[in-house]
N, C-alpha and C positions, 0 to 999 in steps of 0.2 A: 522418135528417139527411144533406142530399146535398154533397157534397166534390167539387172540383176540385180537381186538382195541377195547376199548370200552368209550362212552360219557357214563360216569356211575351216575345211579337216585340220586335227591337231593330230594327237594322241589318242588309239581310239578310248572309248566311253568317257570322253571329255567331255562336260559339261559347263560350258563357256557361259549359262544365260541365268545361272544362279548365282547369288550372293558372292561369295568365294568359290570360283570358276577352278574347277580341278576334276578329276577322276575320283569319283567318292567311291566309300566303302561299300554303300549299298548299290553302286552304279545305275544312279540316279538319272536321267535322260529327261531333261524336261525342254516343253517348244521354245521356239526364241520368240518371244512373244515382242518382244520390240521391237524388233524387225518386221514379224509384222502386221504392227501397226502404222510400220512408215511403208510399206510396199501397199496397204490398204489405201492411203493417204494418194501414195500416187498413182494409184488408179482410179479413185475418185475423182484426179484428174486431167485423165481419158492416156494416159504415160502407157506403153507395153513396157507391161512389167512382167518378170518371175523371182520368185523368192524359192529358193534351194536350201537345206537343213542337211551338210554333208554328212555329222556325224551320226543323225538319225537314219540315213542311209548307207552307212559303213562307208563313204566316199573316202577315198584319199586326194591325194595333190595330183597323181594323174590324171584321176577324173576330172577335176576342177578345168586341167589344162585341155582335155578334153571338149571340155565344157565352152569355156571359153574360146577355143579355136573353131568349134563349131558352130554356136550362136553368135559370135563378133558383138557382144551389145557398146553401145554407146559408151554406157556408164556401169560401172558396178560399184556396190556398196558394201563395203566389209566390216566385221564387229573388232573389237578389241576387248583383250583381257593382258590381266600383268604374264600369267604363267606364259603365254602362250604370244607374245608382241613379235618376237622375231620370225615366228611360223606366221603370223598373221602380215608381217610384212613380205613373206616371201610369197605368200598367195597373191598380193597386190603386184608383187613384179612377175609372177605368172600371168596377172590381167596384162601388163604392159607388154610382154612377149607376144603373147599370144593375140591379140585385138590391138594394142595401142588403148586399151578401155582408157577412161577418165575415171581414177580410184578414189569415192567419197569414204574417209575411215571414221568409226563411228565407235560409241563405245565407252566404258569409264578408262580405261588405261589411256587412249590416246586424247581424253578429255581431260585426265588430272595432267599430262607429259604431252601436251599439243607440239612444244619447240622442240622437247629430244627425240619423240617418233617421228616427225619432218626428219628432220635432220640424218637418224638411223635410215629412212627408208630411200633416201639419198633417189629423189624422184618419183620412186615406185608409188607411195599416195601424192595425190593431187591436193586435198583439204582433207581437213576434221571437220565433223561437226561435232559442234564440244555442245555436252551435256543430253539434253531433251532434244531428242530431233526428229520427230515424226514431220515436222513443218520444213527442217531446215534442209532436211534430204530432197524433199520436193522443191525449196524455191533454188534451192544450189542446181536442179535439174530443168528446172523453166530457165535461172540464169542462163545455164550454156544454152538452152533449146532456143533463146529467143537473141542470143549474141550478146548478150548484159555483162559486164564487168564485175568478176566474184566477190567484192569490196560490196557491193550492192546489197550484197546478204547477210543479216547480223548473224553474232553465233557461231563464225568458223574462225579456221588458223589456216595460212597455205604458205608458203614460200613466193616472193619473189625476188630473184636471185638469191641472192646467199641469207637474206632478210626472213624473218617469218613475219608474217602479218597477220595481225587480230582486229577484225572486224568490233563493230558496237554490239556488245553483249545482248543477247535475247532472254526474253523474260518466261517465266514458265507461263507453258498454257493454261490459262484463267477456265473457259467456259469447256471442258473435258467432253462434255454431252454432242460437240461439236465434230468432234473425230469418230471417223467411221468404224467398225467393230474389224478386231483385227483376220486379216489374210488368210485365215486357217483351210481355205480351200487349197490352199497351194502344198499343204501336208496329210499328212499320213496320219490322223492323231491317235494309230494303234501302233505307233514305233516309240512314243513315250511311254517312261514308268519311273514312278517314283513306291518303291514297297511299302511307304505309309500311308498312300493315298489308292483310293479304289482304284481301277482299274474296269476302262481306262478313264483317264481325266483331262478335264481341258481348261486352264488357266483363264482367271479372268480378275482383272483390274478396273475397280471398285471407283478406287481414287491413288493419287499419288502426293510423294511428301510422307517425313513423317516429323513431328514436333519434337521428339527426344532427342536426347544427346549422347547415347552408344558411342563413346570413342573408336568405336573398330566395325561400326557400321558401314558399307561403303554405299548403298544407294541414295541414302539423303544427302552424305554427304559429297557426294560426287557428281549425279546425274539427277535427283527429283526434288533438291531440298528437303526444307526444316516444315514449310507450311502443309496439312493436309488438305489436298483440295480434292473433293467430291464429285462424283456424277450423282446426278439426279437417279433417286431409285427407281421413277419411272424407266430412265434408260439403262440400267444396269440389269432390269429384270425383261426387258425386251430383248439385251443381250442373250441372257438366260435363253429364252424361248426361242431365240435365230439358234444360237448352239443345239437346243433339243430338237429342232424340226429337221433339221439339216445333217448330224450327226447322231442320229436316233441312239447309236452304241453307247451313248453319253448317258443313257437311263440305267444304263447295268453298272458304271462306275459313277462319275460325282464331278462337279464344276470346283475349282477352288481360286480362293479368293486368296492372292499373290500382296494386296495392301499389304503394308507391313504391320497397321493396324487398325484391323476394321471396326475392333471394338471397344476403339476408345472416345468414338461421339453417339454414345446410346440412342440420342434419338435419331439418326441418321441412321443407323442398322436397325432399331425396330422400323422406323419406315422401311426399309427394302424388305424385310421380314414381311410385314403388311401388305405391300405390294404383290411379295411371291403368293400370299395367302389368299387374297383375293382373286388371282386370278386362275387358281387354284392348279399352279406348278405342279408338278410331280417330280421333284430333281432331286439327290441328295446333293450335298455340297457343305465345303469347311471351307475354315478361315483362318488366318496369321490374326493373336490377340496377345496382350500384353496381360501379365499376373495380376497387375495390378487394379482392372479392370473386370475382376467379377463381380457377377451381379444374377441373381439367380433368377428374377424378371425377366432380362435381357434372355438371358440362356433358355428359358420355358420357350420364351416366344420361339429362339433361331432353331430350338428343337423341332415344336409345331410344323416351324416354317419348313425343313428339310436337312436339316444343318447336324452334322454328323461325327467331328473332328476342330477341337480347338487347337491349331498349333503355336506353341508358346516358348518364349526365349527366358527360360527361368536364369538359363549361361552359369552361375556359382552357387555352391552351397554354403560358402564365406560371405559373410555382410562387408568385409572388407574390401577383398575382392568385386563386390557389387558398386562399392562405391567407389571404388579406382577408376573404375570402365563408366563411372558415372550412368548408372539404369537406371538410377533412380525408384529402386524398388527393395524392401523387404525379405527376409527369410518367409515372415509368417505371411504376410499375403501372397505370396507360392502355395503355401500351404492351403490357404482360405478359398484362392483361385479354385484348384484343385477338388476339393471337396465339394464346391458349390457348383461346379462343370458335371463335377459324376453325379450329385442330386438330381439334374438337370438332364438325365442321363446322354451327357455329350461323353466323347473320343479327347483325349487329352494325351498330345505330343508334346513330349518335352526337349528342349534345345540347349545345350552348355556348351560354353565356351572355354575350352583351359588352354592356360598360358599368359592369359593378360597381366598387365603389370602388378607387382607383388606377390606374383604365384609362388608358392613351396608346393614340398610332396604334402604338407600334411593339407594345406587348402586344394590340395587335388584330391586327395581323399577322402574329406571331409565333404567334397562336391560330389564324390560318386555314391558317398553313404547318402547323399539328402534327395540325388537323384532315385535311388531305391527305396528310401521311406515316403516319397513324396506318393508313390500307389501312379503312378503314370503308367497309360496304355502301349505307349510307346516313345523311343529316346533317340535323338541324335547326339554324338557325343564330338566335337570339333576341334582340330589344334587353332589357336586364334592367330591370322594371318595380316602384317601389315599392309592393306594397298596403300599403293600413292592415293596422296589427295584425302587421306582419310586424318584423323588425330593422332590413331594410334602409330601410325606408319610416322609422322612426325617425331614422336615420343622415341620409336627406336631407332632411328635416322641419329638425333640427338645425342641419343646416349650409348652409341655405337654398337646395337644387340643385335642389330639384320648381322646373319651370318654368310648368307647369298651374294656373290661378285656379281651376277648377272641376273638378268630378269628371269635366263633359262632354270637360271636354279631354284624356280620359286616354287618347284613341285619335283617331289621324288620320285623320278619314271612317272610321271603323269598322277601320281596316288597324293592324292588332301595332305597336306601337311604344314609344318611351319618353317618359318628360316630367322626363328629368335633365338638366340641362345643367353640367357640370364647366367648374373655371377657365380647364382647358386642352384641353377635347374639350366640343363643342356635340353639341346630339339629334341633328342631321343628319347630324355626321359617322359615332356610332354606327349609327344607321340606313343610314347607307351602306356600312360595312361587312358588317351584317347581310346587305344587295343583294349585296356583292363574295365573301365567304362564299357562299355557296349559288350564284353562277354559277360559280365558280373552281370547284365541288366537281362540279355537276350538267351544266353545259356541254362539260366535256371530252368530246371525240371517243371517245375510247376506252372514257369509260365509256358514254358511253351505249348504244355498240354492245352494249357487255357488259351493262348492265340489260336490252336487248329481247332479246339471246339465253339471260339464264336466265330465260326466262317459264315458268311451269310451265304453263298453261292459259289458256283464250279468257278468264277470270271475271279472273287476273292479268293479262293483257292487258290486258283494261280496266280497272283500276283505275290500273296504271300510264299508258296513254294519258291517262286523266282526268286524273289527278296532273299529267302533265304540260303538259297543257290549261290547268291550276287554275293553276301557277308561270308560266306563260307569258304567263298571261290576267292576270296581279299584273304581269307585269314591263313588258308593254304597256301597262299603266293610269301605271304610276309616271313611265314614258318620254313618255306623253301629258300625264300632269300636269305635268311638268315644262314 
């Protein structure tokens, strides 16, 4: 039975495999890592498989049909995001044109909206597999392989006849050390780039879950839960060294750790620390850590150990606003994070969220002045987007703020954005301060003298010249559009 994985074409430099799936301003391209981890899964066992990343390779919807009409596979397996549901269903009915394929859709849009994407794609997908499905791709693929009845399988939705059927829910994968490391052979990993991360980089997932309660978070609460569950550092750091031997290029850029918090079980990260040390790694590599979570011990060690960049969702510079969205965190341990990161002489990225409930102009500006006093290396600055399935996407459901009639409309020409409009702050205004964010942070004279004098190498040269290429080349599109 021959299998496709496929990142399938949107808008180009769409980025479907991050958080909020859009065309960012830094035109951010990162691998679809969960994809594959389930194409690695099924070749573990003995499946022909290929996994394809269209928008890392400028593919459009020809290609795909292309694609599909000349390899005929069995099955293919397609992702889902909100912006992009209706393109993602028209590539499933290109599988069906072109092969008759059997379309598994995967994914958080089609896992939070199992019955209205059935429904929408009116045949074109065959099932969901809703949530985690590194497993449930493979056993929906042994089902058909061995004539089994799709009922068989817990974890998905399919139709039959006019009905949708849901299967016995499947539990999150316990023992993580069990799953094979993911497919990365099947890509290119010099067609990714992110400008805050070296270059190039290659994603790697620690553990999954995360314990907090972020209203407008979508992976916990859509695809990996509330619980953090671990790999053993042994195997995490074994990952490590399969990625360094295999992709040598990996020593000029950095590994990064995709947890959404890796440093909130200390002694679980100093063991992987320990581990890298011992066996005396040579990798640089960063991590997703929460503010509230410094600790200058911790940070000596993941110095030592190779660790480069803390990235951090500090999201407001309103205590208010932090507690609407429920982070569960402080002004001043932002601030204590911060200080105790640069001691420690780590990289510290910082993440804001504007728009979430109770926003004004003045707590927008009030967030861009603490994002600037806070001495951070580098900023993301975000309009905050409701997915389905998420709290916040409830909240504005409820209180009638989504201004979007269609899923199509959940991104402007393909560019990050939002589709809330408040009583007393329109999308535009948010969106405009997202712009005023990130030039007030990046434009200053002085920093930017000081980003091209701490360039370590020609490879960080250019990643930063690109980066800055990529912001420049958004902020000349938006001034044209205007």
């Amino acid at each position: 039975m021959r299998v496709f994985v496929i990142n399938e074409p949107f808008v180009k430099d769409f980025c479907r495999t991050q958080r909020w799936a859009a065309r960012t301003r830094g035109r951010v391209l990162r691998a679809p890592d969960w994809l594959a981890y389930a194409t690695a899964v099924l070749e573990r066992d003995g499946y022909d498989v290929k996994l394809y990343d269209f928008p890392a390779e400028g593919w459009g919807k020809k290609k795909l049909r292309e694609l599909i009409r000349r390899g005929k596979p069995d099955v293919v397996v397609l992702d889902s995001t909100t912006p992009s549901i209706y393109s993602d269903i028209e590539c499933a009915r290109i599988c069906k044109e072109e092969a008759d394929s059997f379309v598994i859709m995967v994914g958080p849009h089609a896992t939070a909206l199992p019955d209205e994407t059935l429904r929408d794609a009116r045949g074109s997908v065959d099932v969901i597999a809703k949530g985690e499905y590194d497993y449930t791709v493979r056993d929906i693929v042994k089902a058909l392989d061995e004539g089994k009845e799709l009922k068989s399988v817990p974890g998905i939705a399919y139709m039959e006849g006019d009905r949708v059927v849901h299967t016995e829910q499947r539990g999150f994968i316990e023992n993580l050390d069990e799953l094979p490391f993911p497919a990365w052979h099947h890509l290119d990993i010099m067609k990714y780039f992110d400008g805050g991360k070296l270059y190039p980089y290659m994603d790697m997932i620690s553990g999954r879950g995360c314990p907090f309660r972020c209203i407008f978070c979508l992976w916990p609460q859509v695809m990996h839960g509330r619980r953090y569950r671990f790999r053993s550092p042994k195997n995490v750091v074994d990952e490590m060294e399969y990625d360094v031997e295999n992709w040598p290029q990996i020593k000029k850029g950095e590994i990064f750790f995709e947890d959404d918090t890796f440093t909130v079980n200390k002694k679980r990260a100093m063991q992987v620390c320990d581990e890298i040390l011992e066996r005396g790694l040579d990798v640089t590599w960063s991590v997703n850590a929460r503010a509230d979570t410094g600790d200058l011990e911790l940070f000596r060690k993941m110095k030592k150990a190779g660790a480069r960049e803390l990235l951090v969702g500090f999201e407001s510079g309103d205590q208010r606003i932090l507690d609407n969205m429920r982070k569960g965190l402080t002004l001043q341990q932002s601030r204590d994070f911060v200080k105790l990161a640069h001691k420690a002489g780590l990289v510290v990225h910082g993440c804001f969220v504007l728009g979430l409930p109770g926003e004004t102009r003045e707590t927008l500006e009030r967030t861009i002045k603490f994002a600037l006093e806070l001495n951070l290396d580098t900023v993301q600055f975000s309009a905050a987007m409701p997915f389905p399935g998420t709290e916040y996407y409830k909240i504005c459901e409820e209180q009638g703020l989504i201004e979007a009639k269609s899923w199509s409309d959940w991104l402007d020409d393909g560019e990050q954005a939002t589709v809330v409009r408040y009583p007393n702050l329109s999308r535009e205004e948010i969106e405009y301060y997202v712009d005023k964010g990130l030039k007030s942070f990046y434009l200053r004279p002085g920093y930017m003298v000081k980003f091209l004098l701490d360039t370590r190498s020609l490879s960080d040269l250019y990643r930063k010249l690109r980066g800055a290429r990529n912001f420049f080349s958004y902020l000349i599109a938006q001034k044209v559009g205007r």
